[in-house]
Every structure is written in structure tokens, then in C-alpha cells.
C-alpha positions as CSV (number, residue, x, y, z in Angstrom):
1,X,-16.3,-112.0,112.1
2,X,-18.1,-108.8,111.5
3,X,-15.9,-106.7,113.4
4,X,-12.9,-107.8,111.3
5,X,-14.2,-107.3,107.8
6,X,-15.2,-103.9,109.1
7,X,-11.7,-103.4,110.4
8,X,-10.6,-104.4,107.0
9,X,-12.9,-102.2,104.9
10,X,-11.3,-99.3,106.8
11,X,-7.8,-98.9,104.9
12,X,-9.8,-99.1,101.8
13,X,-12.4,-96.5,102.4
14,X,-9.4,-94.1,103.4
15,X,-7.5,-95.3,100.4
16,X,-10.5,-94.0,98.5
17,X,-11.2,-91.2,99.7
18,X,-7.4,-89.9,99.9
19,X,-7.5,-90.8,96.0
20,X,-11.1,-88.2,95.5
21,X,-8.9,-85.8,97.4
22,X,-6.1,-85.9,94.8
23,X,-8.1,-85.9,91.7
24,X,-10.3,-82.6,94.1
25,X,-7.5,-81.3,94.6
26,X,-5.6,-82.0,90.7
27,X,-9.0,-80.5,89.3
28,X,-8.6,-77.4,90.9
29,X,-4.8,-77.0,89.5
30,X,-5.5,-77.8,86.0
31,X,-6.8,-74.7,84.0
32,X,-10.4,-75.3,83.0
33,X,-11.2,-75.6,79.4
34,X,-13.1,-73.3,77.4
35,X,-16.8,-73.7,78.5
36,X,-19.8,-71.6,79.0
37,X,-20.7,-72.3,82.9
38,X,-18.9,-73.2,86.1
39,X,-20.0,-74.3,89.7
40,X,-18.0,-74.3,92.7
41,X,-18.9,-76.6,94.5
42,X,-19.1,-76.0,98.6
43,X,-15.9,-77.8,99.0
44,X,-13.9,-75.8,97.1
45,X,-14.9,-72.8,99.5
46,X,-12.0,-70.4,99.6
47,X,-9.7,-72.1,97.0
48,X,-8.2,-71.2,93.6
49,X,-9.2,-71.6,90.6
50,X,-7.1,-71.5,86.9
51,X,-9.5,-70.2,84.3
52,X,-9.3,-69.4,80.4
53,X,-11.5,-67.1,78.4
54,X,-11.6,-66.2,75.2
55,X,-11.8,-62.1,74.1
56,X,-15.2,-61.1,74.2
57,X,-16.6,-63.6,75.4
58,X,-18.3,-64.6,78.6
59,X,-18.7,-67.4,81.2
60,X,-21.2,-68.2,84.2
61,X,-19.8,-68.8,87.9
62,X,-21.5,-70.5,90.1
63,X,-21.1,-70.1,93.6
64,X,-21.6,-71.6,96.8
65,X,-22.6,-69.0,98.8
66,X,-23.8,-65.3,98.4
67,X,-21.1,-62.5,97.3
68,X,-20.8,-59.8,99.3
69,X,-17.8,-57.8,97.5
70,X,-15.7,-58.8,94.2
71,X,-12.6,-57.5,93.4
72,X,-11.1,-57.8,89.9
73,X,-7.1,-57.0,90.0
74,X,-7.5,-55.7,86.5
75,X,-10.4,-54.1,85.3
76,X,-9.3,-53.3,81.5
77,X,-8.6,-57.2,81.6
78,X,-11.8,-58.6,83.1
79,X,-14.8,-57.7,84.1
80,X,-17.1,-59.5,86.6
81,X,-21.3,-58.5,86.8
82,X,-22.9,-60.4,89.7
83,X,-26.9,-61.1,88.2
84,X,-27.9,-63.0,91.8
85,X,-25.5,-63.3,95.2
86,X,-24.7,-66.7,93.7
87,X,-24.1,-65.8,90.1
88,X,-21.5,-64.4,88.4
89,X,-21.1,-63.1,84.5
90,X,-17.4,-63.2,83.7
91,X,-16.6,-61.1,80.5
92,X,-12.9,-60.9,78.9
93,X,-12.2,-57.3,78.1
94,X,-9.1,-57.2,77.2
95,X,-6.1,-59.9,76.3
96,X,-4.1,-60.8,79.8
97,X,-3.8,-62.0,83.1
98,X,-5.8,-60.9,86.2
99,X,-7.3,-62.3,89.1
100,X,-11.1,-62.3,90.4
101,X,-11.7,-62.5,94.2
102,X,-15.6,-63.4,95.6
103,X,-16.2,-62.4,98.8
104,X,-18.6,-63.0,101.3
105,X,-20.8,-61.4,104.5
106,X,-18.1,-62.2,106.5
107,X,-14.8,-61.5,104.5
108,X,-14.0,-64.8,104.0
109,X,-12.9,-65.6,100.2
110,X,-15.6,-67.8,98.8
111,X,-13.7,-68.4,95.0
112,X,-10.2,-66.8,93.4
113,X,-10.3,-66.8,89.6
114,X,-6.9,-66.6,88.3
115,X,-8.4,-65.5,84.6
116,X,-6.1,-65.7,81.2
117,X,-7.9,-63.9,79.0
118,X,-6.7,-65.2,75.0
119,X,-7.7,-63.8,71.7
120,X,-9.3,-65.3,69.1
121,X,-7.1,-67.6,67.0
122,X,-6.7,-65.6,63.6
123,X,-8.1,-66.6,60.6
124,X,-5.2,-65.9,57.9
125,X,-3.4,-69.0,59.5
126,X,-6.2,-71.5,58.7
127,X,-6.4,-69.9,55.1
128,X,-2.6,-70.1,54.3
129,X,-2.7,-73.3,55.4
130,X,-5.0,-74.4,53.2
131,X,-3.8,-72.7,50.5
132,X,-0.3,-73.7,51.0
133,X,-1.1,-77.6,50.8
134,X,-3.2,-76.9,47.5
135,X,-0.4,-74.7,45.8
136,X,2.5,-77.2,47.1
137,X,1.5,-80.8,46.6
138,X,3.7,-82.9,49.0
139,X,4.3,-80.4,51.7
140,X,3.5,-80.6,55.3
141,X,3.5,-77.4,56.2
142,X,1.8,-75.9,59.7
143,X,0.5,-72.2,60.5
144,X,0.7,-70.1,63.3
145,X,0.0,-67.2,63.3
146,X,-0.8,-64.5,65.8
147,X,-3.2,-61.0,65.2
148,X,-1.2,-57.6,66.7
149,X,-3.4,-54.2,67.1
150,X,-6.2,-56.1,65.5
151,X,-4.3,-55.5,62.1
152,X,-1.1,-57.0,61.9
153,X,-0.5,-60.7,61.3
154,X,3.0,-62.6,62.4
155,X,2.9,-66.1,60.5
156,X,5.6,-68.7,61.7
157,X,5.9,-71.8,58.7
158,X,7.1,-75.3,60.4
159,X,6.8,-78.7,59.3
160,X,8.9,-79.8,55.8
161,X,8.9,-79.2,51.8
162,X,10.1,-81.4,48.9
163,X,12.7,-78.8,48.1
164,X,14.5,-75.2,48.6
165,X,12.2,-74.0,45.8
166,X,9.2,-75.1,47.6
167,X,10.5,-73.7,50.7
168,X,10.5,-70.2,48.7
169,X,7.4,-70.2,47.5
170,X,5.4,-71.2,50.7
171,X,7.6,-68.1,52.1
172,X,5.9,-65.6,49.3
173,X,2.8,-66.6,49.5
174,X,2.9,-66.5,53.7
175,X,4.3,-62.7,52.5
176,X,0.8,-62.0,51.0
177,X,-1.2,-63.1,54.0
178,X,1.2,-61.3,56.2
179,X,1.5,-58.1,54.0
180,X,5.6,-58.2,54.7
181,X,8.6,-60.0,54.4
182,X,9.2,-58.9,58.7
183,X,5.8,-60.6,59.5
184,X,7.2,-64.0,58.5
185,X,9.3,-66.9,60.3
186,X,9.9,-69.7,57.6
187,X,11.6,-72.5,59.8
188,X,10.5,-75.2,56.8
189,X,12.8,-77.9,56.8
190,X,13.0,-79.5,53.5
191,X,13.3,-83.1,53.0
192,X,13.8,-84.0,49.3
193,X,17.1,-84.8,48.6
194,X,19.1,-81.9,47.4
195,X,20.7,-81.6,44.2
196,X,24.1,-79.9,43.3
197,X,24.9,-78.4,39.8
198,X,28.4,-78.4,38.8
199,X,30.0,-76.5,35.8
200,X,33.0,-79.0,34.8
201,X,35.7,-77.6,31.8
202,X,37.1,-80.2,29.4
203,X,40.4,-78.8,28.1
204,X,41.7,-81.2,25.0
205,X,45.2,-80.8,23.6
206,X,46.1,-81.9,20.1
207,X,49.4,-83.4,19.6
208,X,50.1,-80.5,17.1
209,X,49.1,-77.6,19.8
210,X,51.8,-79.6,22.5
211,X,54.6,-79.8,19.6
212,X,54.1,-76.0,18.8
213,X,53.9,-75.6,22.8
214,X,57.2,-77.4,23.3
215,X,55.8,-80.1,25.3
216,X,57.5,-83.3,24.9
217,X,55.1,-86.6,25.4
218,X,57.2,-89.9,25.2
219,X,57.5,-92.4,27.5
220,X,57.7,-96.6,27.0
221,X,54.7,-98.9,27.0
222,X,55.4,-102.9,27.8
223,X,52.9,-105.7,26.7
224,X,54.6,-108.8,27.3
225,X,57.5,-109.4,25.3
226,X,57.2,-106.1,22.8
227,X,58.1,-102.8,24.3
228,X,56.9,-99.8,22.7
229,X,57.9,-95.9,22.7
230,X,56.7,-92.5,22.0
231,X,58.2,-89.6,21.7
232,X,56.9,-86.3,20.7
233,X,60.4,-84.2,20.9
234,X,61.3,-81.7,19.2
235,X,63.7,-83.3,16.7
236,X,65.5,-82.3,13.2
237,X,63.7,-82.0,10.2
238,X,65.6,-85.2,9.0
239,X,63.8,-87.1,12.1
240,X,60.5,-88.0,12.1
241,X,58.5,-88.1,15.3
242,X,56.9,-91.4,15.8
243,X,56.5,-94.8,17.8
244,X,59.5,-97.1,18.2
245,X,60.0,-100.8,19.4
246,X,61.3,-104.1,19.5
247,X,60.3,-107.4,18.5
248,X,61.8,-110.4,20.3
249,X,61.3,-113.6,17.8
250,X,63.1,-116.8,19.6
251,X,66.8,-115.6,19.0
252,X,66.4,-112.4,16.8
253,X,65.6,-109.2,18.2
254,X,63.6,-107.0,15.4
255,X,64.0,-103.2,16.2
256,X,60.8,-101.0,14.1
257,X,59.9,-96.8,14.5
């Protein structure tokens, strides 16, 4: 009976440990988060490692075993100031990629840093965005905005507005955070419904005008039994323009103008 239950236990125990492996093993892919240490554990001896940094600042690596060498691929990127053979300061110099090899007595690679150095978000998108929700009530409107030579800011404007005119005026005010009309990407959608002005001419024409014109308006109206006519013609002074009809009564036909 024992020897079966421990024949049992074994497909679990493997299942367990192959699913520490994979989350090992995802953990190593995934690019660590911004943080001030690191260890490496003894397990991870010789592996790679995805890691982000912020501009100017730095991180401690701990490591398994004592350095003998390190290599950093790009210097102006990264630099890397061992304080012990176990410990590592990592400082971002310089926006980029680089990588960071840790090497021991023996040549072996203890640790590989692939390093992403990223600079500070900027602070004029955080301030236009705030400013944008107070000066356009209704507005969704999101910031990005990205710091070039340390002086130049490129603002992109998504989200949606009420209407064009709100579009506009987010776009002039992200022009005074940005200092140009170049620095700005307004993709604002706008999601008011749109109204259309449209200039419409009545032209009237007075019978008069069309008799002076030489426009002739008759035709015949029929209600029932009594048909009607008008006629505008031209006609002889001893005519008179007018309406004509006729008047069915039983048997007598009554003809009027």
C-alpha cells in the first residue's frame, strides 16, 4: 500500500516541479520592473536577464558568486561599479540599449544584463493634461509626450473632444507647452455631433415682375365638379387677365372669369 501511493505521488511531484521551472524560467524572460535591488539566485548561474533603468539612476545586483571581470557593451550607456565580488552598482548613463556580462575566476558567465536604459517621463505632459481637462470641460484628452536634447518637447493629443472647436483649442494650448506648431500630433477624435451651416436664397416673384418678364402662368385647377383657370398671358388691353370657370348646376352649365 505504501509503495503505491508513493508511486502515485511521483507524477505529481514532477508535475510540480516542471510548473517552478516554467514560472523560473518565464521570470527570467519578463523584463524586471523598476526597483532598487536585485539577486540572482544560484540557479540562474549563467542566464540572461531583461532589465530597465531609469536615466540617472542606479540599481543593486546581487550575485551568486564572486566577479572576476565585467564587461559593459556600451560604456556611454551604462556603467557597472563592483563595491564587493558579489555586489554590483548599476548606473544608467545615458538613454539606450547595452548589455552587462559578470564574469567569474574561471570564465564562466555568472549573470548577462540586457539593460534598457529610459529617461524620465517629462513633466509638460502631466501639466497639459491637467490643464487641458480644466480649460475643456467634457474632454477626454491623453498626453504623451517625449523630452529631445533635454529641451525640446514632442506632445501627441489622443482620446476625444465635444467638438472641432475644442479640438482647436486643446491643439493651441499643447502649442504653448510644446513651444511650436511641429512639436504637436493632435489625433483628437471628436465625438459631439457635428453641425452644418447652410446659406439658403429665397427668390420671390411677383405676378407683376413675371408679366413685365413675359412669363405666362396659367394652367386649370379641378375640385370636384368646378374647374377653374388662370392665365397670366400677355393679352390686349381690352382683355383682362384673370381666373375663369365653370359652374355645373343639375342641367345648366354657368361659365364666370
Amino acid at each position: 500500500m505504501t509503495t503505491t501511493m508513493q508511486t502515485a505521488l511521483h507524477p505529481l511531484r514532477l508535475l510540480a516541479l516542471a510548473g517552478t521551472l516554467s514560472l523560473a524560467t518565464l521570470g527570467s524572460a519578463l523584463p524586471a520592473m523598476a526597483q532598487s535591488q536585485i539577486t540572482v539566485a544560484s540557479t540562474a548561474y549563467g542566464a540572461q536577464r531583461n532589465l530597465d533603468i531609469e536615466l540617472n539612476k542606479s540599481i543593486i545586483v546581487d550575485l551568486p558568486a564572486g566577479v572576476a571581470e565585467v564587461v559593459v557593451s556600451q560604456p556611454s550607456v551604462a556603467a557597472a561599479i563592483m563595491r564587493t565580488r558579489t555586489r554590483a552598482i548599476v548606473q544608467g548613463i545615458g538613454g539606450g540599449n547595452t548589455n552587462i556580462f559578470f564574469i567569474d575566476d574561471a570564465g564562466r558567465t555568472i549573470q548577462v544584463l540586457d539593460l534598457r536604459v529610459i529617461k524620465e517621463p517629462s513633466q509638460v505632459g502631466n501639466a497639459l493634461e491637467e490643464a487641458l481637462s480644466r480649460v475643456i470641460p467634457g474632454s477626454r484628452i491623453s498626453v504623451e509626450s517625449v523630452t529631445l536634447d533635454n529641451s525640446t518637447n514632442r506632445v501627441v493629443l489622443t482620446g476625444s473632444v465635444l467638438s472641432s472647436d475644442d479640438k482647436a483649442r486643446a491643439e493651441q494650448v499643447a502649442i504653448q507647452f510644446a513651444g511650436s506648431p511641429e512639436n504637436v500630433a493632435n489625433i483628437l477624435d471628436v465625438a459631439g455631433a457635428q453641425q452644418v451651416m447652410l446659406q439658403v436664397t429665397v427668390s420671390e416673384i411677383r405676378r407683376t415682375v413675371a408679366k413685365q418678364l413675359g412669363i405666362n402662368l396659367s394652367g386649370t385647377v379641378t375640385l370636384g365638379s368646378v374647374s377653374l383657370g388662370l392665365n397670366s398671358a400677355q393679352t390686349p388691353a381690352s382683355s383682362l387677365n384673370g381666373l375663369s370657370g365653370t359652374f355645373p348646376i343639375n342641367n345648366t352649365q354657368i361659365n364666370a372669369s
